[in-house]
LUMKOLSE-638504 format. One record per residue (C-alpha): residue number from 1; residue in one letter; x, y, z. Coordinates in steps of 0.1 Angstrom, whole numbers, padded with zeros to 4 digits. Layout:
N
num: NUM | residuo: A | px: X | py: Y | pz: Z
...
REM end
This chain:
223
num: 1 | residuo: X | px: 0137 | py: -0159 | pz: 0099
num: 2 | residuo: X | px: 0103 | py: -0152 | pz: 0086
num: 3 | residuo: X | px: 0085 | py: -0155 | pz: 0117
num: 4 | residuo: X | px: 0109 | py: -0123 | pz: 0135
num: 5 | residuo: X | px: 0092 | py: -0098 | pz: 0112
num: 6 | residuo: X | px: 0063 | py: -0071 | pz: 0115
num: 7 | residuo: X | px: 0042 | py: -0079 | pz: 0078
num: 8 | residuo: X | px: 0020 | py: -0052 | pz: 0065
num: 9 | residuo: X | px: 0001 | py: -0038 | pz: 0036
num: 10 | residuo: X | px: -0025 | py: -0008 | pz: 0029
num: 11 | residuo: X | px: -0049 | py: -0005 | pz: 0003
num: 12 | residuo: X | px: -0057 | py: 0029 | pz: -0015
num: 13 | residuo: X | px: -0084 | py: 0046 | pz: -0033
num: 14 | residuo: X | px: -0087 | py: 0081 | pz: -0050
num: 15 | residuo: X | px: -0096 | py: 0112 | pz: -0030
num: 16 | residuo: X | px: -0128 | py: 0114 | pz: -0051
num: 17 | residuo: X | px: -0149 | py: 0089 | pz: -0071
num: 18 | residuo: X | px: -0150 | py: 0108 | pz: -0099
num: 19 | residuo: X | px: -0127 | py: 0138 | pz: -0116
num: 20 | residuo: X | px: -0157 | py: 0159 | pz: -0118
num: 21 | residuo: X | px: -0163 | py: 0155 | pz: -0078
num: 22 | residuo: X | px: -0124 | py: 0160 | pz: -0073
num: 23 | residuo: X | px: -0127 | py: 0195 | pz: -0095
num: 24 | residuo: X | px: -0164 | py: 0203 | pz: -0078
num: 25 | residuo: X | px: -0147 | py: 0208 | pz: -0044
num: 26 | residuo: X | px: -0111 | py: 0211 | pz: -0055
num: 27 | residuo: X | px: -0103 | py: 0228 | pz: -0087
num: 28 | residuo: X | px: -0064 | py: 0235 | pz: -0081
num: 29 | residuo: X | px: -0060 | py: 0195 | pz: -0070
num: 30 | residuo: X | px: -0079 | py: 0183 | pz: -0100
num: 31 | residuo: X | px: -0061 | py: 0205 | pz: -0125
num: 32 | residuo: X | px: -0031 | py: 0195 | pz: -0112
num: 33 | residuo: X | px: -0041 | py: 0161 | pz: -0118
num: 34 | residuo: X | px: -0052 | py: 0168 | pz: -0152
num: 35 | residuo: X | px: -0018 | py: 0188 | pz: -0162
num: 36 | residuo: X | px: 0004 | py: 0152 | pz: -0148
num: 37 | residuo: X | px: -0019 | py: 0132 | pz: -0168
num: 38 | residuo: X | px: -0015 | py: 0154 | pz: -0200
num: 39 | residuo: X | px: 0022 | py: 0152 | pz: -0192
num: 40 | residuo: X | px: 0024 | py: 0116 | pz: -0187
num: 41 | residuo: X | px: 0005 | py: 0107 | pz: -0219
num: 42 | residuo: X | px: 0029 | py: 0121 | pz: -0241
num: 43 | residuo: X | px: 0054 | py: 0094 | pz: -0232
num: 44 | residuo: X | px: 0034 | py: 0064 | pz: -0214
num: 45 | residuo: X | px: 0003 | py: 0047 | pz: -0230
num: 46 | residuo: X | px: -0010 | py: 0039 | pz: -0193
num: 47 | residuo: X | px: -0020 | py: 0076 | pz: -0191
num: 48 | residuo: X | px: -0043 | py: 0075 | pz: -0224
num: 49 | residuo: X | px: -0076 | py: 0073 | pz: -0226
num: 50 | residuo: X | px: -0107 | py: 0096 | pz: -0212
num: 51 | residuo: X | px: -0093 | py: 0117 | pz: -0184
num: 52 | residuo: X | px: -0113 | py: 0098 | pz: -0158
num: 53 | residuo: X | px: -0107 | py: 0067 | pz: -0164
num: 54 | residuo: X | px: -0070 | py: 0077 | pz: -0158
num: 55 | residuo: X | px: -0080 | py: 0092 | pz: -0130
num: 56 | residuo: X | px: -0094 | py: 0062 | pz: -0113
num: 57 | residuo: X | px: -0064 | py: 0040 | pz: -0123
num: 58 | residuo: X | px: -0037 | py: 0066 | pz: -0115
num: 59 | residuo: X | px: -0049 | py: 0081 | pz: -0081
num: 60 | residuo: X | px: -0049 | py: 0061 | pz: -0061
num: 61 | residuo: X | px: -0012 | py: 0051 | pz: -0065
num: 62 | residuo: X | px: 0003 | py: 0089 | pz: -0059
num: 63 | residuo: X | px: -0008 | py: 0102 | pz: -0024
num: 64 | residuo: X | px: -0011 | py: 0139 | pz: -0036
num: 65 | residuo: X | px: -0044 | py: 0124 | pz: -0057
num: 66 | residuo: X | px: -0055 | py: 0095 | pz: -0035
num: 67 | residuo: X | px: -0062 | py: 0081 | pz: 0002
num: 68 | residuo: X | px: -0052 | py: 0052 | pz: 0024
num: 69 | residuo: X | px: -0082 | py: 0029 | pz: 0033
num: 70 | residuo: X | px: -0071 | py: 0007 | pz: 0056
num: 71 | residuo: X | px: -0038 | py: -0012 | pz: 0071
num: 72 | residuo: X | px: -0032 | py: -0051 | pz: 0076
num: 73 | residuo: X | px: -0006 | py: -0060 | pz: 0094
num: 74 | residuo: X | px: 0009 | py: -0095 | pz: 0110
num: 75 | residuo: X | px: 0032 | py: -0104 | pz: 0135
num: 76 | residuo: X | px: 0043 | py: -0143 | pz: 0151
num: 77 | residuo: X | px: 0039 | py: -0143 | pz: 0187
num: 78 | residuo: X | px: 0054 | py: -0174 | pz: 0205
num: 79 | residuo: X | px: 0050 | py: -0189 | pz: 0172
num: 80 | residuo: X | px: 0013 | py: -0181 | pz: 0168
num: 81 | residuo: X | px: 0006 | py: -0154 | pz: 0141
num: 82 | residuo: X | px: -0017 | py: -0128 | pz: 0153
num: 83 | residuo: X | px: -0030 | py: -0101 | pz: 0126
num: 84 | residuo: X | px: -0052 | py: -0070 | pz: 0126
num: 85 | residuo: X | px: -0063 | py: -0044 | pz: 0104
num: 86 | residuo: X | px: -0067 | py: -0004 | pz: 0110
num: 87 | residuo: X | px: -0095 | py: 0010 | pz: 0092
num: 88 | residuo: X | px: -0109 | py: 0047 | pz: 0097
num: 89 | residuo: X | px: -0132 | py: 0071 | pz: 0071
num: 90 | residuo: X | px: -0111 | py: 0101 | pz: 0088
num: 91 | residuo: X | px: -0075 | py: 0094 | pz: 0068
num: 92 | residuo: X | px: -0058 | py: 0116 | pz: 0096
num: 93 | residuo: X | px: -0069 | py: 0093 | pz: 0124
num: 94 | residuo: X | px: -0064 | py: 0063 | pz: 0107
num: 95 | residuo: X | px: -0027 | py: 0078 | pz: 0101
num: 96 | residuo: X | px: -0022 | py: 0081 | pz: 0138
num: 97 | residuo: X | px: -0037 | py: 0047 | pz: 0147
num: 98 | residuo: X | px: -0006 | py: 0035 | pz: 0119
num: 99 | residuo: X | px: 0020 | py: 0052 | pz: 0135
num: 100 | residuo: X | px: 0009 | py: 0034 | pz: 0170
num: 101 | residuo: X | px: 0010 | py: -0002 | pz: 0154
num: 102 | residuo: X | px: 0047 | py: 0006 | pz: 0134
num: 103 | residuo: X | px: 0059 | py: 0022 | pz: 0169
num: 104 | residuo: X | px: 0047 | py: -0009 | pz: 0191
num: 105 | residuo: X | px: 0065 | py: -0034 | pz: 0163
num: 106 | residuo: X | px: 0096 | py: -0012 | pz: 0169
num: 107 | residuo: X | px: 0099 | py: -0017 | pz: 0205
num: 108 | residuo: X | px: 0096 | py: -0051 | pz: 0197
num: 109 | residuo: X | px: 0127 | py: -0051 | pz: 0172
num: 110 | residuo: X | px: 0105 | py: -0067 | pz: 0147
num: 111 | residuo: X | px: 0116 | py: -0056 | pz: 0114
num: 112 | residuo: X | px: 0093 | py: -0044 | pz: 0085
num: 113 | residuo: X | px: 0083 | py: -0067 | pz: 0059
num: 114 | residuo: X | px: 0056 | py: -0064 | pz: 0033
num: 115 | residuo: X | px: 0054 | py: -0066 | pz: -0012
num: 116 | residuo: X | px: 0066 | py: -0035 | pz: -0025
num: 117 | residuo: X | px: 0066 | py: -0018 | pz: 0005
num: 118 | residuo: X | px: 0096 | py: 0005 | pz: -0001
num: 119 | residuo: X | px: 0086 | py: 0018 | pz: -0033
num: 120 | residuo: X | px: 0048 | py: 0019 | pz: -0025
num: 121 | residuo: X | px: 0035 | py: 0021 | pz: 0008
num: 122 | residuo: X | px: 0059 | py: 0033 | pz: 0033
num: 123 | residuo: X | px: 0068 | py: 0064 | pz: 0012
num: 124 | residuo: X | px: 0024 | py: 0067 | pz: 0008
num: 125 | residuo: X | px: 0025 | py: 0066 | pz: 0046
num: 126 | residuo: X | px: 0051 | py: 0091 | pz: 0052
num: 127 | residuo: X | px: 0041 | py: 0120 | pz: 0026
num: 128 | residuo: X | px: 0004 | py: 0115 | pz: 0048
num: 129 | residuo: X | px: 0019 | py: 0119 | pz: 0080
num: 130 | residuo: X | px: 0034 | py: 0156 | pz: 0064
num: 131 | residuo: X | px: 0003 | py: 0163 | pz: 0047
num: 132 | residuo: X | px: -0015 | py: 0157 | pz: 0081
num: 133 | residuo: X | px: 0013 | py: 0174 | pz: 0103
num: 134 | residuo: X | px: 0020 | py: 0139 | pz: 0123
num: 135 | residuo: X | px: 0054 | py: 0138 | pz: 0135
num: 136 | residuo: X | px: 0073 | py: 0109 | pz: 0116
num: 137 | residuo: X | px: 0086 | py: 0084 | pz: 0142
num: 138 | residuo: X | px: 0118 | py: 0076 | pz: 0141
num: 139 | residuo: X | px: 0109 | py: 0041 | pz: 0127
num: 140 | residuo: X | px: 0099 | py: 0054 | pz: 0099
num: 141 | residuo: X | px: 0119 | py: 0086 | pz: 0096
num: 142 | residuo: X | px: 0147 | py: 0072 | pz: 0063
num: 143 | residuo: X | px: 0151 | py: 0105 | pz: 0051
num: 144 | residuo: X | px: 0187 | py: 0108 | pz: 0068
num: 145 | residuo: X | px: 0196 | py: 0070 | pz: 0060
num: 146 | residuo: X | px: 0217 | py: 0059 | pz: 0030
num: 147 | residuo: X | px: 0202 | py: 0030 | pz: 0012
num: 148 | residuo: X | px: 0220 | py: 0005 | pz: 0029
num: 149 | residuo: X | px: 0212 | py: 0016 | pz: 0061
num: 150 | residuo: X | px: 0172 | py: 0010 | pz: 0055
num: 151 | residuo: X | px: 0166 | py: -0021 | pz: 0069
num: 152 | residuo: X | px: 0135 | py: -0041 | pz: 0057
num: 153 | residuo: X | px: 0122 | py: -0067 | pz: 0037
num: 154 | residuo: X | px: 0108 | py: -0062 | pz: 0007
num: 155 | residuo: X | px: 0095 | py: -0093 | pz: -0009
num: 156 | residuo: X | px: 0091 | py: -0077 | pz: -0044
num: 157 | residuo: X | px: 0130 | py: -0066 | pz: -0046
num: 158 | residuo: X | px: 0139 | py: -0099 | pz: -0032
num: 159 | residuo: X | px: 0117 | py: -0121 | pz: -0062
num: 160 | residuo: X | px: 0132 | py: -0098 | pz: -0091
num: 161 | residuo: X | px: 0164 | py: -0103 | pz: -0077
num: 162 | residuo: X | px: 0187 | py: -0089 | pz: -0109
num: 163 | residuo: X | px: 0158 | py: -0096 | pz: -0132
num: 164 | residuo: X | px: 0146 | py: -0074 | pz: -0156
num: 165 | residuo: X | px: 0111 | py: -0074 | pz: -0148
num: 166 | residuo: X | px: 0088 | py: -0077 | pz: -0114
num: 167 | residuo: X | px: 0061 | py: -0094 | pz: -0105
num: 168 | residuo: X | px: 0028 | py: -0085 | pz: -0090
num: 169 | residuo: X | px: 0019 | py: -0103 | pz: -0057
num: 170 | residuo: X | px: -0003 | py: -0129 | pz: -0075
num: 171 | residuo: X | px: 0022 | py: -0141 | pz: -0099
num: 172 | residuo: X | px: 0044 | py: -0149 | pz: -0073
num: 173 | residuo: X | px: 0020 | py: -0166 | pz: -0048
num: 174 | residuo: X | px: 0009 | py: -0186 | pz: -0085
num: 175 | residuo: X | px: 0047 | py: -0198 | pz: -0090
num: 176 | residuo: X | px: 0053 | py: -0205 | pz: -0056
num: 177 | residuo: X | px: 0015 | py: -0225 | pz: -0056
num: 178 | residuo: X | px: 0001 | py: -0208 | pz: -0024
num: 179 | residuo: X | px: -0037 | py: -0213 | pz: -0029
num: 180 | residuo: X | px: -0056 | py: -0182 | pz: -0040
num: 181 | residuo: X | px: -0078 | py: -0163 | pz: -0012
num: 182 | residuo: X | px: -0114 | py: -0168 | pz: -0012
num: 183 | residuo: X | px: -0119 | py: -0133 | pz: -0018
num: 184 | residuo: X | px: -0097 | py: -0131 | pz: -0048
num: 185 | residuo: X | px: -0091 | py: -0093 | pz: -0058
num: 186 | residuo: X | px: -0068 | py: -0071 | pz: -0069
num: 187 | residuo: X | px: -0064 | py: -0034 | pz: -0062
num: 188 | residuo: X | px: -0076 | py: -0021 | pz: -0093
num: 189 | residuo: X | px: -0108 | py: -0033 | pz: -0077
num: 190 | residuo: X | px: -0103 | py: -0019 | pz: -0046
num: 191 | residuo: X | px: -0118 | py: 0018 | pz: -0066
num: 192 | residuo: X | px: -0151 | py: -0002 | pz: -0076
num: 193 | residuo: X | px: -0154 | py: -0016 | pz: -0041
num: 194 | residuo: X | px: -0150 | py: 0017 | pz: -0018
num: 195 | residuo: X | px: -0165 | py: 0041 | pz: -0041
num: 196 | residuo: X | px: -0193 | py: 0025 | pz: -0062
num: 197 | residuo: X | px: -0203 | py: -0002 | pz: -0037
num: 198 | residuo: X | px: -0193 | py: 0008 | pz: -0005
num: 199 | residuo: X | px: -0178 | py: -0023 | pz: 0004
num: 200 | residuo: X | px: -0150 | py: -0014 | pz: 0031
num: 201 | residuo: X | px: -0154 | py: -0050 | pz: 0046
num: 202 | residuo: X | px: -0144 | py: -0066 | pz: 0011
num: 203 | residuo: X | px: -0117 | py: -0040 | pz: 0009
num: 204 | residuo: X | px: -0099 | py: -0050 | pz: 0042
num: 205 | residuo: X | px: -0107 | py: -0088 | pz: 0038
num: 206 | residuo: X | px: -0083 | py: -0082 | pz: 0003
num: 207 | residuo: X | px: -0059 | py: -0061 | pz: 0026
num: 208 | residuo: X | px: -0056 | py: -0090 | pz: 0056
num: 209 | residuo: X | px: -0051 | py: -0119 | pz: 0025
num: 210 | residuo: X | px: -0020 | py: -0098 | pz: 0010
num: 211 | residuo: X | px: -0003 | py: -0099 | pz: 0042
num: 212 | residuo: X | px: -0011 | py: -0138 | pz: 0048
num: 213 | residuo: X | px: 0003 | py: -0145 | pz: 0013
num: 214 | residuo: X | px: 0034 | py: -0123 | pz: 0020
num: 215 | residuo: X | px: 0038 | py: -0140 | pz: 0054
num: 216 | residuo: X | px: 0041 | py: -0173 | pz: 0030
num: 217 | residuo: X | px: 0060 | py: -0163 | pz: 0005
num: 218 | residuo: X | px: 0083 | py: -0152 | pz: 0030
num: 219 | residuo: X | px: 0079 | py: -0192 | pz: 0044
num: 220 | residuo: X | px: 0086 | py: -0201 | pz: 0010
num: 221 | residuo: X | px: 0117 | py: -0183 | pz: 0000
num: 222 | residuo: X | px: 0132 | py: -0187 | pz: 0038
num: 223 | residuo: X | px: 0136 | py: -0154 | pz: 0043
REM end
């Protein structure tokens, strides 16, 4: 049932706001970068265009280029749904706060539950934690699991079903008619917001209303 699950989302933004900054204080990250995104263009038309602009709109989706912002998560208590967010400039810190919020939703036997969590975020979290040197807690530790095994709930996998294409997060809330947040953005504006504007409070507000539309679109498809 919907309501037995631990919901959660995080938002991500590049390590840098712009490719020049990333090569000014890391020239072995940003070539790297540069080299994938040569690579990639040969064969995907998402990579073309001036270097960085790609790098903006690539970034922050691969953790060796980009950062986690903030968490949102959810959880029904006694039928009530209670919800919080984790955010933290310091990435490492805001890692360990994570790992304390997943841990506590263990002991409680909630399960994890999110929009393409399995492909996205959880596998974000995880390289972090190595990159940081934070032990993986066995709640989150797959790496030994087979696929069926991995026990979640992945909203995204569920909507496709055998269907050739998927669906961001607003097209299924649109099908499904679940009214559209006041603060109606998506993450390619999440860059714009942390970097340009400094606008973490915007950021977070987008991160909580994922997880509320998740938690109904869960509702919806009685999950």
């Amino acid at each position: 049932m919907y309501t037995n699950y631990f919901y959660f989302d995080i938002e991500t933004t590049s390590k840098f706001p712009t490719l020049f900054d990333y090569k000014l204080d890391d020239v072995r990250g940003a070539n790297l970068f540069v080299k994938k995104a040569e690579n990639f263009r040969k064969f995907d038309p998402e990579w073309s265009g001036e270097l960085n602009d790609v790098f903006i709109n690539k970034a922050p989706l691969l953790p060796e280029y980009g950062r986690i912002i903030c968490m949102s998560f959810g959880m029904f208590k006694d039928d009530e749904l209670k919800t919080g967010v984790i955010v933290d400039l310091d990435e490492k810190e805001l890692l360990k706060r994570m790992v304390r919020v997943f841990s506590r939703a263990a002991d409680l036997k909630r399960t994890y539950a999110g929009f393409n969590i399995k492909s996205f975020d959880l596998p974000f979290i995880i390289k972090k934690l190595y990159k940081y040197g934070i032990d993986v807690p066995m709640c989150l530790n797959y790496r030994t699991s087979k696929p069926w095994e991995i026990i979640m709930v992945d909203l995204m996998e569920i909507w496709r079903g055998t269907g050739r294409y998927g669906s961001s997060l607003q097209e299924v809330a649109y099908e499904l008619n679940i009214a559209e947040p006041d603060t109606s953005i998506t993450g390619a504006d999440v860059f714009d917001l942390y970097w340009n504007k400094k606008d973490i409070n915007t950021v977070t507000k987008k991160c909580e209303n994922d997880v509320i539309t998740s938690i109904e679109i869960a509702k919806i498809l009685k999950i």
